[in-house]
C-alpha positions as CSV (number, residue, x, y, z in Angstrom):
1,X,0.0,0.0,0.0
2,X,1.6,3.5,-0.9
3,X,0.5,5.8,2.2
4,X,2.6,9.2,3.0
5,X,4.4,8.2,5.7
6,X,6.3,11.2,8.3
7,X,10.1,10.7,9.1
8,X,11.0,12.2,12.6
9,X,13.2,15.2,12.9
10,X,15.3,15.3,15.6
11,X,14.1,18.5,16.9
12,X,10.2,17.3,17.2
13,X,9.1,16.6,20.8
14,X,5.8,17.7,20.4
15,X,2.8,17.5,17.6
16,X,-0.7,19.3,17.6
17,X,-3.1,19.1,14.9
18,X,-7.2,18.5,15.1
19,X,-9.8,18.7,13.6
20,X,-13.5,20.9,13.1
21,X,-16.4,18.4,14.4
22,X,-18.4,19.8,10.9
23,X,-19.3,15.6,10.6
24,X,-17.4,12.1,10.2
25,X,-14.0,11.8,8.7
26,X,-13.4,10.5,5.5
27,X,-10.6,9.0,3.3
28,X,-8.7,12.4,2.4
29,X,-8.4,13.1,6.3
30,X,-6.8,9.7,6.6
31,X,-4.2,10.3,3.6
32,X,-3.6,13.8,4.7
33,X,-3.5,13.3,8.2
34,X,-4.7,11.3,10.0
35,X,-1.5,8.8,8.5
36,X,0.8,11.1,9.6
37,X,-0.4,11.4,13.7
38,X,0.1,7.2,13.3
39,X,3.3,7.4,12.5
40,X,3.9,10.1,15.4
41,X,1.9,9.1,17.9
42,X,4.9,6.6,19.4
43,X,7.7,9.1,18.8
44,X,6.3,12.1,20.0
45,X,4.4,13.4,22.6
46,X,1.1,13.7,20.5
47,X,-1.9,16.8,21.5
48,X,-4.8,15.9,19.2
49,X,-7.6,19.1,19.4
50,X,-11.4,18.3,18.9
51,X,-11.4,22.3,17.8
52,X,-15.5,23.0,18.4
53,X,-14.6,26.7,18.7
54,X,-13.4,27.0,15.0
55,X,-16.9,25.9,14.0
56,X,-18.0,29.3,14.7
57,X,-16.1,30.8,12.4
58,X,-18.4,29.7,9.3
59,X,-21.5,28.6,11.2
60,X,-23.8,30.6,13.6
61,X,-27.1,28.2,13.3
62,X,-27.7,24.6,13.4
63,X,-25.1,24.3,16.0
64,X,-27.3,21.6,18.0
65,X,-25.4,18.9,15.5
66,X,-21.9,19.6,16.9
67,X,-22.3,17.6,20.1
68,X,-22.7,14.5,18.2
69,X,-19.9,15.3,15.4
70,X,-17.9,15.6,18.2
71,X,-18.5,12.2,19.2
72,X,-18.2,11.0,15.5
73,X,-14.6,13.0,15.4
74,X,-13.3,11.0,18.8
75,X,-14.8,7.4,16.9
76,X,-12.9,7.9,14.0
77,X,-9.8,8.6,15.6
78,X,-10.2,5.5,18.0
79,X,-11.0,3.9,15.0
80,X,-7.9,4.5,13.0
81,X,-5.7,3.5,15.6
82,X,-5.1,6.9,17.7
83,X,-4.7,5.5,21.1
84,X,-5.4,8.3,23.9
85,X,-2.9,6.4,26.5
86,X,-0.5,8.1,23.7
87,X,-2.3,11.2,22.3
88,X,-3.9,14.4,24.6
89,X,-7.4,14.4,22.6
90,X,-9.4,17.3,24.0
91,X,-12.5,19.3,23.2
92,X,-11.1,23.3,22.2
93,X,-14.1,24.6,24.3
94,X,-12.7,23.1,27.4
95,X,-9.4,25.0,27.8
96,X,-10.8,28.7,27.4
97,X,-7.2,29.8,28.1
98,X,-6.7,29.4,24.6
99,X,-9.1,32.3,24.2
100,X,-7.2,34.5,26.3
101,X,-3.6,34.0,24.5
102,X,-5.7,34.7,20.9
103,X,-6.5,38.2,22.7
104,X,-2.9,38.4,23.4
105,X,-1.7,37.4,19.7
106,X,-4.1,39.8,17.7
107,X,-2.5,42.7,19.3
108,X,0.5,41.3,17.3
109,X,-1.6,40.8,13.9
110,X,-2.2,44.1,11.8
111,X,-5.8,43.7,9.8
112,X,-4.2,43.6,6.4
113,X,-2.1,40.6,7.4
114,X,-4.8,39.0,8.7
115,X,-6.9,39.8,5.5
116,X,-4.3,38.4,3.4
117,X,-5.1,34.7,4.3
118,X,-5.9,32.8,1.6
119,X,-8.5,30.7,2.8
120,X,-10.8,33.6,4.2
121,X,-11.0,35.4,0.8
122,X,-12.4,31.5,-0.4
123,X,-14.1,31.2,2.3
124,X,-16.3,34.3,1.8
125,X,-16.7,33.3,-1.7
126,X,-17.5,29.9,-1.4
127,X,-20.2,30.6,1.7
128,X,-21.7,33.3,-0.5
129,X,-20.7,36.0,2.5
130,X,-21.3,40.0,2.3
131,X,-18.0,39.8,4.1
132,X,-15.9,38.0,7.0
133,X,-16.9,37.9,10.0
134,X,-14.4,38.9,13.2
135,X,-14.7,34.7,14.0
136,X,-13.7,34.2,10.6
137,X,-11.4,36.8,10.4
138,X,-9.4,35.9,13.7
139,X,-9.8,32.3,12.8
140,X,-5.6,31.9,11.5
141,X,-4.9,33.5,14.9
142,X,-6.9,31.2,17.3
143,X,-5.7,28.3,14.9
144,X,-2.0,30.1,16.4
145,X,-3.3,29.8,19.8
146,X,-4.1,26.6,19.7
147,X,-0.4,25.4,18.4
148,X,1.8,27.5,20.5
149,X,-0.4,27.1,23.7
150,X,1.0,23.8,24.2
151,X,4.6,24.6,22.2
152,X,3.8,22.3,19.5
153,X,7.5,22.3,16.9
154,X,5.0,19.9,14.4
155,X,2.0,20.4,13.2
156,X,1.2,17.9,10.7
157,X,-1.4,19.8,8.0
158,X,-3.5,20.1,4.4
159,X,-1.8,22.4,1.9
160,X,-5.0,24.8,2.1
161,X,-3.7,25.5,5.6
162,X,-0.4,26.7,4.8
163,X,-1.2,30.3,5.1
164,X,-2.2,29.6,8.5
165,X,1.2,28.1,9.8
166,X,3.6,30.5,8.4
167,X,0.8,33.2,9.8
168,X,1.5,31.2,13.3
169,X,5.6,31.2,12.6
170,X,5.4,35.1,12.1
171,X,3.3,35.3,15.5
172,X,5.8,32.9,17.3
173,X,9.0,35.1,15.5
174,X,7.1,39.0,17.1
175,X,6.3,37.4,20.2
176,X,10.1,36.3,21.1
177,X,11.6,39.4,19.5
178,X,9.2,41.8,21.6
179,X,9.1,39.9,24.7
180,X,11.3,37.3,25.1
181,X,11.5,33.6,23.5
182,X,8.7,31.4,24.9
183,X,7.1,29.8,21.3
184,X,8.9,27.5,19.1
185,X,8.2,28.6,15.2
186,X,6.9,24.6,14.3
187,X,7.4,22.9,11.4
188,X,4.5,22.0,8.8
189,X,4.7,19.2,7.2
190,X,2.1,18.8,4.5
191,X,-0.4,16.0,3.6
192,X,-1.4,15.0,0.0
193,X,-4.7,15.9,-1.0
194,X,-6.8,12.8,-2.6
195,X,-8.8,13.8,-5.0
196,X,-12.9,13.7,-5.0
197,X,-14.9,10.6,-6.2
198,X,-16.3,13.2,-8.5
199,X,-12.5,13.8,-10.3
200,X,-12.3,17.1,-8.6
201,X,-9.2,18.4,-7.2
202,X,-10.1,17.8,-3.1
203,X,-12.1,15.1,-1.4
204,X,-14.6,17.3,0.8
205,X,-17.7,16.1,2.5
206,X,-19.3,19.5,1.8
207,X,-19.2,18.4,-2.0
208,X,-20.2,15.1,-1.4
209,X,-17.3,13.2,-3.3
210,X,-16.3,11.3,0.1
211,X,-16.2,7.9,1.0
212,X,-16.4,8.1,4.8
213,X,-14.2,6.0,7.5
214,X,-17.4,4.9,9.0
215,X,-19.2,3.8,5.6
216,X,-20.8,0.3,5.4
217,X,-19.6,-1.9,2.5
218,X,-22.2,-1.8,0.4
219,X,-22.0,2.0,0.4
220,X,-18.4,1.9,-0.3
221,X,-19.5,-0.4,-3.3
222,X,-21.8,2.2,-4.8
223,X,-19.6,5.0,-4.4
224,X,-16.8,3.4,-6.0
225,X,-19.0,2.3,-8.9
226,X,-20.0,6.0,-9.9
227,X,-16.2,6.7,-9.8
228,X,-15.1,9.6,-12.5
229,X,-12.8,7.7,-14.5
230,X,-10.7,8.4,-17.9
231,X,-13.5,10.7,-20.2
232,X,-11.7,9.7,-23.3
233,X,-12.2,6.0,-22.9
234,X,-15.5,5.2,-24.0
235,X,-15.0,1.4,-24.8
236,X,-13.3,-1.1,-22.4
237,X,-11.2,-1.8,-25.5
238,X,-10.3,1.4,-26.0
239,X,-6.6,2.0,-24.0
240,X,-6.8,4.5,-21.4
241,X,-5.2,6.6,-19.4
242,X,-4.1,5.7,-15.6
243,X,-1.9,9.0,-14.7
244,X,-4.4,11.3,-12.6
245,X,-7.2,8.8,-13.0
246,X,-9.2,8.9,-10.0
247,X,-10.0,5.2,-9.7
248,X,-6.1,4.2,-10.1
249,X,-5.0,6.8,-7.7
250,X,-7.6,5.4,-5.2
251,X,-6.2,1.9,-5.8
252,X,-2.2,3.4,-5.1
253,X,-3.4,4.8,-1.8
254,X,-5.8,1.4,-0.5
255,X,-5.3,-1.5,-2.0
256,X,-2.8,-3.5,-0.8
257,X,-2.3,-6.1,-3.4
258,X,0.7,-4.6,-5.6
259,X,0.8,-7.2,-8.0
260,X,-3.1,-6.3,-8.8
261,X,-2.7,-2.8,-9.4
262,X,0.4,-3.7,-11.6
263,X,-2.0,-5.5,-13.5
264,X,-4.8,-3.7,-13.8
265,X,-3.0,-0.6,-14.8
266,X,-1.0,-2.3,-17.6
267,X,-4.3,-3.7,-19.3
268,X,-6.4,-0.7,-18.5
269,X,-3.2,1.7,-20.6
270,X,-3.9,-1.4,-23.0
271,X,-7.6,-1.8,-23.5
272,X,-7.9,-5.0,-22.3
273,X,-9.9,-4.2,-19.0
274,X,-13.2,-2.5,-18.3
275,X,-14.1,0.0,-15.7
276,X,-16.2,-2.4,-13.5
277,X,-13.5,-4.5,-13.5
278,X,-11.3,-2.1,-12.1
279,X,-14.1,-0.3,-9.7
280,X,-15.2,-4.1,-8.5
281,X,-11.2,-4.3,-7.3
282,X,-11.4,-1.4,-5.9
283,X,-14.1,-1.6,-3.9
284,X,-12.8,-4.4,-2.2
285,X,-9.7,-3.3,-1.3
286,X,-10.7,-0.6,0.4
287,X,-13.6,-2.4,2.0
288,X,-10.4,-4.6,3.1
289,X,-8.7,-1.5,4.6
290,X,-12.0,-0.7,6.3
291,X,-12.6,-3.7,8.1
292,X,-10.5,-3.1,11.1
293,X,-11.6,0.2,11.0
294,X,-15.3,-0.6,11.2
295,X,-14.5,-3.3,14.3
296,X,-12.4,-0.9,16.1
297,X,-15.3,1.9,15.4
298,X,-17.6,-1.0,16.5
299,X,-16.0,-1.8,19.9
300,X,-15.5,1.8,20.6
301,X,-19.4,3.0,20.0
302,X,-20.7,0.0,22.5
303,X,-19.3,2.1,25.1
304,X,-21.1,5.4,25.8
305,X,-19.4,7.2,28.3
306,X,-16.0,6.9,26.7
307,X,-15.6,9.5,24.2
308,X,-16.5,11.8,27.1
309,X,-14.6,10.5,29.6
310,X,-11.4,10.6,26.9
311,X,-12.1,13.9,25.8
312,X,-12.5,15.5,30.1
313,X,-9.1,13.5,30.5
314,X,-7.7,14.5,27.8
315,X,-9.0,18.9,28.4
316,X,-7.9,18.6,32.0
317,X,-3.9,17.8,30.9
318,X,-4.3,20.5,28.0
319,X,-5.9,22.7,30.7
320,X,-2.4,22.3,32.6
321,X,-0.6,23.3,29.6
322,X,-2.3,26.3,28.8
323,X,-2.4,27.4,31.8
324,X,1.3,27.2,32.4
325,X,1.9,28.8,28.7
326,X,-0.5,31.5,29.4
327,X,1.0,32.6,32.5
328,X,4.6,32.5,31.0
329,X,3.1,34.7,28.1
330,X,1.6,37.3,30.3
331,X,4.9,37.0,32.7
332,X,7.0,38.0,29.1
333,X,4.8,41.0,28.4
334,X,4.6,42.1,32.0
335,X,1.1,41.8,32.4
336,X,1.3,38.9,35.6
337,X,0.8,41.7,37.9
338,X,0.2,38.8,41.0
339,X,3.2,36.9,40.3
340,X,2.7,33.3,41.8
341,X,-1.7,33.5,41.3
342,X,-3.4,31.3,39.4
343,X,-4.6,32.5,35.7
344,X,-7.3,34.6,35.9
345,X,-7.4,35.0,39.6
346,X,-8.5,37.9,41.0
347,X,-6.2,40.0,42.8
């Protein structure tokens, strides 16, 4: 199976990365991701953010659903193989020093850089906004808090998030220059992107080209089976073309029978296979892949109170962290007026 896989730099002791609870994760998360906090999870010490907070930044109604996304987010990583005797997996809302030390960072972030962001300008486009919104605007910045609350140096992240990191280096870089040091600038290693059933350029549940983690195998089957394939090949005898094809970049990522995609690829360039030939295949090997997945998710969901007793666990020891961040923060810019109180007590 050709997965991404993340070599350890010698400088990484710690990793943050997350996700929005917007619904169940799907096979791009696990390519661009999700892979990559596997391979650290045993090397590094691992703070995995259940980031509810961020949902606000592109949603004010129909919030009622994020209670149970948040349970679907904490199943899926279970499921995968995140184990949280490893991994810090906490809920964002739960550490509201995080807010605080966004307060402090957006006195170090001019408007126009925060405007420059990427993202926010696609954002507001693809929404159909009149224009940002201050959640959506300071989104980059919390995103900053988040990382540098519990000194991450490696944060593992999609290419569309880019803009965000180096946004979170130049924050890092003012705040030691100004102050003194106190945040690393971390590293980003970027995740591929797999591409959409649908032949577009991102897998994204909003467009609907997804096949989830948590999918049954009969709706993997039926997804795979309405697969874009080659345009140009309109015949199975007809030879066709296997660079960028969706199906055959599918079948490099999950199946784990080499000698089969050898196969299929060298009769499908020739026009000696057929489509549903080559969906059929596919559709088992990633059913394959999902399996243990599925059992894992299985064994996990019998047991009700655990995603909630991980996640209060999990917030308490990222509570610690923030709170000793925080307080180093305010002690560097001179506002710990009560030197030895707790954060936020009163004097």
């Amino acid at each position: 199976m050709v997965m991404p896989t993340l070599e350890l730099k010698p400088h990484w002791r710690r990793m943050l990365t997350g996700d929005r609870p917007t619904g169940p994760l799907h096979l791009g998360h696990y390519v661009g991701s999700l892979k990559f906090r596997l391979d650290l999870q045993d090397k590094v010490e691992c703070f995995i953010l259940v980031a509810d907070l961020h949902v606000l930044t592109t949603r004010i109604q129909g919030l009622e659903e994020v209670g149970h996304n948040i349970r679907e987010v904490v199943l899926d990583y279970l499921a995968v193989g995140l184990d949280p005797q490893k991994c810090t997996i906490y809920l964002q809302s739960l550490v509201p020093e995080v807010l605080e030390l966004t307060w402090l960072f957006m006195a170090l972030v001019g408007v126009p850089r925060a405007q420059r962001i990427p993202t926010l300008k696609e954002q507001v486009r693809d929404l159909k906004l009149d224009s940002a919104s201050m959640a959506l605007l300071a989104y980059p910045i919390l995103q900053a808090a988040d990382i540098l609350m519990v000194k991450a140096d490696v944060v593992p992240v999609g290419e569309d998030q880019e803009s965000h990191l180096e946004l979170t280096r130049e924050i890092a870089r003012r705040f030691n220059r100004l102050y003194r040091p106190v945040f690393p600038e971390p590293d980003y290693p970027i995740g591929p992107r797999l591409v959409g059933l649908d032949g577009q350029a991102k897998a994204s549940k909003s467009l609907g080209n997804v096949i989830f983690l948590s999918d049954d195998p009969e709706t993997v089957r039926r997804k795979v089976m309405s697969m874009y394939t080659d345009p140009q090949r309109i015949r199975a005898d007809i030879p066709g073309r296997v660079e960028g094809n969706p199906v055959f970049i599918y079948h490099n990522y999950f199946n784990d029978d080499r000698d089969e995609v050898a196969d299929l690829q060298d009769r499908y360039r020739q026009g000696r296979v057929g489509d549903v030939e080559v969906k059929e295949k596919l559709a088992r090997a990633i059913n394959r892949f999902l399996d243990p997945i599925r059992e894992r998710r299985a064994y996990f969901a019998a047991r009700p109170h655990l995603v909630e007793e991980i996640l209060k666990d999990g917030s308490r020891r990222a509570r610690q962290e923030a709170q000793n961040t925080l307080q180093e923060a305010r002690e560097a810019m001179g506002l710990a007026y009560f030197r030895g109180a707790p954060v936020g007590a009163e004097g």
